[in-house]
VEXDOTI-801799 format. One record per atom (N, C-alpha, C): residue number from 0; residue in three letters; atom name; y negated, z, x negated. Coordinates in Angstrom, 1 decimal, padded with zeros to 4 digits. Layout:
N
R     k     r    a        y        z        x
R   NUM   ALA   CA        Y        Z        X
...
END
This chain:
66
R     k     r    a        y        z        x
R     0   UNK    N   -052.5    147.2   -116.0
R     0   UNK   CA   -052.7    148.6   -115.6
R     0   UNK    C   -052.6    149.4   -116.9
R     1   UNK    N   -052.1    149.3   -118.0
R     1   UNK   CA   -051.1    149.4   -118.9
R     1   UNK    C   -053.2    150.2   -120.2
R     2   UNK    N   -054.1    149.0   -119.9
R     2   UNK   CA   -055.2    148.9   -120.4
R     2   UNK    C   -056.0    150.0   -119.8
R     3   UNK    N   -056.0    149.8   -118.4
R     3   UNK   CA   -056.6    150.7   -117.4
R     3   UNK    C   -056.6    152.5   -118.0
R     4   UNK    N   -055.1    152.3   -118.1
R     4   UNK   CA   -054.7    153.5   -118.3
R     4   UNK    C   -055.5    154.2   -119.7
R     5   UNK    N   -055.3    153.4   -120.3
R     5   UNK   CA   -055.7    153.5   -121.6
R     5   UNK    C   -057.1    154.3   -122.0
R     6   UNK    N   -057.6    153.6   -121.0
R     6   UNK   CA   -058.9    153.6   -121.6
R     6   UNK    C   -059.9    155.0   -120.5
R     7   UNK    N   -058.6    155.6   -120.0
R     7   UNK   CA   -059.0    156.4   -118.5
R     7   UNK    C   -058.6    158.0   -120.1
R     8   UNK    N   -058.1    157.8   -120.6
R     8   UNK   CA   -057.6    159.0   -121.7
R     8   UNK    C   -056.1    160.0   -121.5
R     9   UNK    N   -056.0    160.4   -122.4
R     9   UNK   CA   -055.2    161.4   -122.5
R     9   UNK    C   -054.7    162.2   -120.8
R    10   UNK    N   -055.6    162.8   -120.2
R    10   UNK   CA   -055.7    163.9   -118.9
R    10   UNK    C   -055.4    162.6   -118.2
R    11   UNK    N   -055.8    161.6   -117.6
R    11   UNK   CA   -055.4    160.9   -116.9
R    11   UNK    C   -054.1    160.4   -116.9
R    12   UNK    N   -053.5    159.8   -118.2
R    12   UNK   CA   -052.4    159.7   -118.4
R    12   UNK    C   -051.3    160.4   -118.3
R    13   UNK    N   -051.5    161.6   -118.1
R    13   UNK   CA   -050.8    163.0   -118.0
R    13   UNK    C   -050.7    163.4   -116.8
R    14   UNK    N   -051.6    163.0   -115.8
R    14   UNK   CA   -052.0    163.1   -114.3
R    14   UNK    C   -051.1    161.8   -113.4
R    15   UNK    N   -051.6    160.8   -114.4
R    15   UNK   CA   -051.1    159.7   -113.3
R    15   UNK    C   -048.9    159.6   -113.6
R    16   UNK    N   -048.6    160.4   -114.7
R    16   UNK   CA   -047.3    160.6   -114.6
R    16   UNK    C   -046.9    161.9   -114.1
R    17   UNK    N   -047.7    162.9   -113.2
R    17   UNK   CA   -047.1    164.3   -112.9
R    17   UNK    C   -047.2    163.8   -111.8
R    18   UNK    N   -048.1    163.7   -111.0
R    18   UNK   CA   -048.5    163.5   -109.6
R    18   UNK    C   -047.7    162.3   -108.8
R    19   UNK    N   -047.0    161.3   -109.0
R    19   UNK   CA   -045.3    161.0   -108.1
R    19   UNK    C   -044.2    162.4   -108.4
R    20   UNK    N   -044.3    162.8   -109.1
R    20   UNK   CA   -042.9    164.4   -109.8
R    20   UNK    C   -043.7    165.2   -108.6
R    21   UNK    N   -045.1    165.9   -108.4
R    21   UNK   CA   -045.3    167.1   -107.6
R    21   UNK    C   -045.1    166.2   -105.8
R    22   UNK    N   -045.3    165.2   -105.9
R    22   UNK   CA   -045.5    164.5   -104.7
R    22   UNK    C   -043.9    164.8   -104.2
R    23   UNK    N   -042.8    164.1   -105.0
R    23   UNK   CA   -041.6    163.8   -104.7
R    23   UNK    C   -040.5    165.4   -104.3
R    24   UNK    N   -041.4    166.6   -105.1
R    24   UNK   CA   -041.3    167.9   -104.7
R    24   UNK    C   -041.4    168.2   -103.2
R    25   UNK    N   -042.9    167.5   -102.8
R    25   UNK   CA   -043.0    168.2   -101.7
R    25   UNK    C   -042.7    167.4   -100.7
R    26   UNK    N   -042.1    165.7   -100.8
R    26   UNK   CA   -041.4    165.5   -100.0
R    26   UNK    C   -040.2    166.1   -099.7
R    27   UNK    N   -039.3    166.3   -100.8
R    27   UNK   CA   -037.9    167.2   -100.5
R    27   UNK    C   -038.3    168.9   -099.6
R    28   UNK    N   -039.4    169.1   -100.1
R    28   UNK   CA   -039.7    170.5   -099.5
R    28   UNK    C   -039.8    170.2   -098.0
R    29   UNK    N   -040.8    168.8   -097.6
R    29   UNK   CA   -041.0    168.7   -096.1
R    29   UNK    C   -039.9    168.3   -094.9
R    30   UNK    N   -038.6    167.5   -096.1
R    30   UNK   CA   -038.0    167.2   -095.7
R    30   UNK    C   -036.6    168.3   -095.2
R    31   UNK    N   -036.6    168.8   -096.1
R    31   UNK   CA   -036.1    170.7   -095.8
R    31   UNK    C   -036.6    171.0   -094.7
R    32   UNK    N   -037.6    171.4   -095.0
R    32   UNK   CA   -038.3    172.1   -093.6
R    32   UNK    C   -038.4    171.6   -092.3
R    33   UNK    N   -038.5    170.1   -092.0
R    33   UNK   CA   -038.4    169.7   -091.0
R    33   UNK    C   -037.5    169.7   -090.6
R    34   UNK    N   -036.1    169.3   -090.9
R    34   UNK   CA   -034.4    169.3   -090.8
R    34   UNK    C   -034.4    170.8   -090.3
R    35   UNK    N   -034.8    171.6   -091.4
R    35   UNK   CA   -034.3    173.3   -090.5
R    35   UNK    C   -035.1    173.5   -089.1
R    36   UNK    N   -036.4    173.0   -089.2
R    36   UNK   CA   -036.9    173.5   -087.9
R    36   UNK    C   -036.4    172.5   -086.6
R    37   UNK    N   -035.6    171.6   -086.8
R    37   UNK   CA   -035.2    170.9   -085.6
R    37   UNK    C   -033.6    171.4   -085.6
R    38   UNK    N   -033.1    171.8   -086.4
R    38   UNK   CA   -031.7    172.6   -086.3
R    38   UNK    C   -032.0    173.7   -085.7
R    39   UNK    N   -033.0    174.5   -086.1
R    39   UNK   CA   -032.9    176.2   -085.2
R    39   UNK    C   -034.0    175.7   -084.3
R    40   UNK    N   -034.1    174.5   -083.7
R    40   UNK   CA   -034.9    174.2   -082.2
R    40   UNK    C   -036.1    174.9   -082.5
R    41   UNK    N   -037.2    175.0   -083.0
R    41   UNK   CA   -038.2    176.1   -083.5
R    41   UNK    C   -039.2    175.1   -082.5
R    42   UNK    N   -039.6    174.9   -083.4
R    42   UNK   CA   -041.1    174.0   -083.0
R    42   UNK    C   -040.6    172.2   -083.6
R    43   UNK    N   -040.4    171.8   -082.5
R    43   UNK   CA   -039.9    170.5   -082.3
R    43   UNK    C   -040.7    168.9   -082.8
R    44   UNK    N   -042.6    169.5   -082.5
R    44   UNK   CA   -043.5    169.0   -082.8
R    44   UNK    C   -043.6    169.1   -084.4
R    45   UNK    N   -043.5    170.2   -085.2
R    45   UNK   CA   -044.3    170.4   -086.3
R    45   UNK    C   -043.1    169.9   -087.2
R    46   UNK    N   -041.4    169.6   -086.4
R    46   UNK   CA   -040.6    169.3   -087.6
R    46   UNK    C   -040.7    167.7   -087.4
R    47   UNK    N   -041.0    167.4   -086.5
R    47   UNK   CA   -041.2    165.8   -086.5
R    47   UNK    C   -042.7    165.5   -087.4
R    48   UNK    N   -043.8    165.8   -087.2
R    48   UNK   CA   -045.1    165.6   -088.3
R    48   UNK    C   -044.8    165.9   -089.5
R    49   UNK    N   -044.0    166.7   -089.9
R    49   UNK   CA   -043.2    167.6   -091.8
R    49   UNK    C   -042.3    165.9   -091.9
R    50   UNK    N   -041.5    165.1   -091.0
R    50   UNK   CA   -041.2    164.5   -091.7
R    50   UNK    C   -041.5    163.2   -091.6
R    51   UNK    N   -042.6    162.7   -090.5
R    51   UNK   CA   -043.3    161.8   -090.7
R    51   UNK    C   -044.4    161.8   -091.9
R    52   UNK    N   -044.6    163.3   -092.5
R    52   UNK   CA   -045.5    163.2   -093.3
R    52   UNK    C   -044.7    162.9   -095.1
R    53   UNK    N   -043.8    163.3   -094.6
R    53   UNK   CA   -042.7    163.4   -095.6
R    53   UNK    C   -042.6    161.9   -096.3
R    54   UNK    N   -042.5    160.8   -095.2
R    54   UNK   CA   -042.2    159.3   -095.0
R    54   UNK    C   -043.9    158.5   -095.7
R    55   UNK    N   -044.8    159.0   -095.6
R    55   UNK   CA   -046.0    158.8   -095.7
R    55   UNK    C   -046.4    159.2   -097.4
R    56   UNK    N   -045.7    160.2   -097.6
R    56   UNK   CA   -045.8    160.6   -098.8
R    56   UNK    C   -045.2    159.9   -099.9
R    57   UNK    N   -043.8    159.7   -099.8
R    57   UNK   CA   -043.1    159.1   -100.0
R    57   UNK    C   -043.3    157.3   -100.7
R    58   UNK    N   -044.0    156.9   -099.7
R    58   UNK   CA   -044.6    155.4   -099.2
R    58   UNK    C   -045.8    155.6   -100.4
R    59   UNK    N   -046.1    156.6   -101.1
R    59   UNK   CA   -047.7    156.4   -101.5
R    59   UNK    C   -046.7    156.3   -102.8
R    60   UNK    N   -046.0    157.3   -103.4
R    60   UNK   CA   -045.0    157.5   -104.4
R    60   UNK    C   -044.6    156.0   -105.0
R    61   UNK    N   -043.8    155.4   -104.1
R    61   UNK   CA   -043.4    153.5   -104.2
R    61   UNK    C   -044.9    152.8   -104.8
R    62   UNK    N   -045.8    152.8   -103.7
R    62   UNK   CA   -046.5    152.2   -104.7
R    62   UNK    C   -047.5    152.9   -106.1
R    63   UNK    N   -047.6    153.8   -105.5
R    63   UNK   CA   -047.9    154.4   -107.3
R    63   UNK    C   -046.8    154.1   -108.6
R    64   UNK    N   -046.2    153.9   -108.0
R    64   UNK   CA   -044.6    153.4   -109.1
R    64   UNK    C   -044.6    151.5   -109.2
R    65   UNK    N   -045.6    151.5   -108.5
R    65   UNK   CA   -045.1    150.1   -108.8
R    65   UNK    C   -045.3    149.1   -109.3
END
């Protein structure tokens, strides 16, 4: 991978280490948001999808890490 990278440049290499950091943001964000919307009973649907997406996101992070 190590070669891959290499030869992908500079912006790439710079991309493929921000992008698990902005990813891992907006799991904590979805994971926030769904927790509060099932605490104040809001919309019951959209906090369950925030953290199944949360889980999904999450899952891509692992293997991009790995």
């Amino acid at each position: 991978m190590e070669g891959y990278l290499g030869a992908l440049g500079g912006i790439a290499q710079a991309m493929s280490a921000t992008a698990p950091a902005i990813s891992m943001l907006a799991v904590f964000a979805l994971i926030f948001g769904g927790i509060y919307l099932l605490v104040k009973k809001r919309d019951r649907q959209k906090a369950a999808l925030m953290l199944v997406l949360a889980l999904v996101i999450f899952g891509n992070v692992v293997i991009w890490t790995m």
